[in-house]
C-alpha positions as CSV (number, residue, x, y, z in Angstrom):
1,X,110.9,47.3,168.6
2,X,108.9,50.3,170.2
3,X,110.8,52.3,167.8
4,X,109.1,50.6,164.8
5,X,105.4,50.2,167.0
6,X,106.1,54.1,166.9
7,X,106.7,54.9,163.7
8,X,104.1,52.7,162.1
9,X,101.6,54.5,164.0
10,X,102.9,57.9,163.9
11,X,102.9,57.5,159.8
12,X,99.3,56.0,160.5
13,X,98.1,58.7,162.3
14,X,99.5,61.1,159.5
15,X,98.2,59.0,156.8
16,X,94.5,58.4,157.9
17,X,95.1,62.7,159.2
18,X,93.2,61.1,162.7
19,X,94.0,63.9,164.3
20,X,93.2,67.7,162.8
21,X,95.4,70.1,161.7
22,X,94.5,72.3,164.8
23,X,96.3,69.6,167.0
24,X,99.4,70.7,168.7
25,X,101.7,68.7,171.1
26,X,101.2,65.2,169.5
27,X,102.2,66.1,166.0
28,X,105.4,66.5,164.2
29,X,106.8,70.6,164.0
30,X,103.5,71.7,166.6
31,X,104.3,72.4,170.6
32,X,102.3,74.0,173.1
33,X,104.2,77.1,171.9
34,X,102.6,76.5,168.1
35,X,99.7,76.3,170.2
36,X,100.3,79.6,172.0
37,X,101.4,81.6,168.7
38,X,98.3,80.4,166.7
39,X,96.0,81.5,169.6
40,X,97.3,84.5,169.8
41,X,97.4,85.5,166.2
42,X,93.6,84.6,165.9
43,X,92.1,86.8,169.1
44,X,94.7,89.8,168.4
45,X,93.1,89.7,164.6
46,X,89.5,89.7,166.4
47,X,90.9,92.2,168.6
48,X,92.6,94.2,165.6
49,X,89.0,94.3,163.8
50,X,87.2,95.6,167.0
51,X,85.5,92.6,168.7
52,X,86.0,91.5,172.2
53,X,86.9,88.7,172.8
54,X,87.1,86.6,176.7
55,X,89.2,83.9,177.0
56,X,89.0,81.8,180.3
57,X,91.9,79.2,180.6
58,X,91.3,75.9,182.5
59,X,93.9,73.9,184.2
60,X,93.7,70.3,184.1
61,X,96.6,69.1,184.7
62,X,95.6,68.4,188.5
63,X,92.2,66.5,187.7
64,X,93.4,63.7,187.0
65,X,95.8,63.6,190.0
66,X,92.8,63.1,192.6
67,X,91.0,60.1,190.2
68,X,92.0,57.3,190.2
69,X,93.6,55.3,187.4
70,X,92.4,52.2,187.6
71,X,88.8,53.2,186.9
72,X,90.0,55.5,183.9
73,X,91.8,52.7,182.5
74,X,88.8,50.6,183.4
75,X,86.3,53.4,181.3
């Protein structure tokens, strides 16, 4: 049964295109290493035409370790 909740949202999603083409992780064929390779090839083609380019990476993957998830659910 979660099978088929699965699928009919999945073709849903992909139908009603709900979430962009620049999505990775949650689409079919796109990983975080899709991610990685597309965000490379833009800045080193910045980079290649002579701009400069900062990047600052974030990690969230903590945040929502110290809140608590009954008031996310709740928002």
């Amino acid at each position: 049964m979660e099978r088929l909740v699965l699928d009919f949202i999945s073709k849903h999603i992909e139908d009603q295109e709900v979430i962009g083409s620049g999505q990775h992780r949650f689409t079919k064929s796109k990983s975080c290493l899709t991610n990685l390779i597309a965000f490379y090839d833009i800045i080193t083609g910045w980079l290649d035409k002579g701009r400069a380019e900062d990047v600052i990476y974030l990690d969230f993957s903590k945040a929502f370790d110290s809140v608590s998830h009954n008031i996310l659910f709740r928002k």
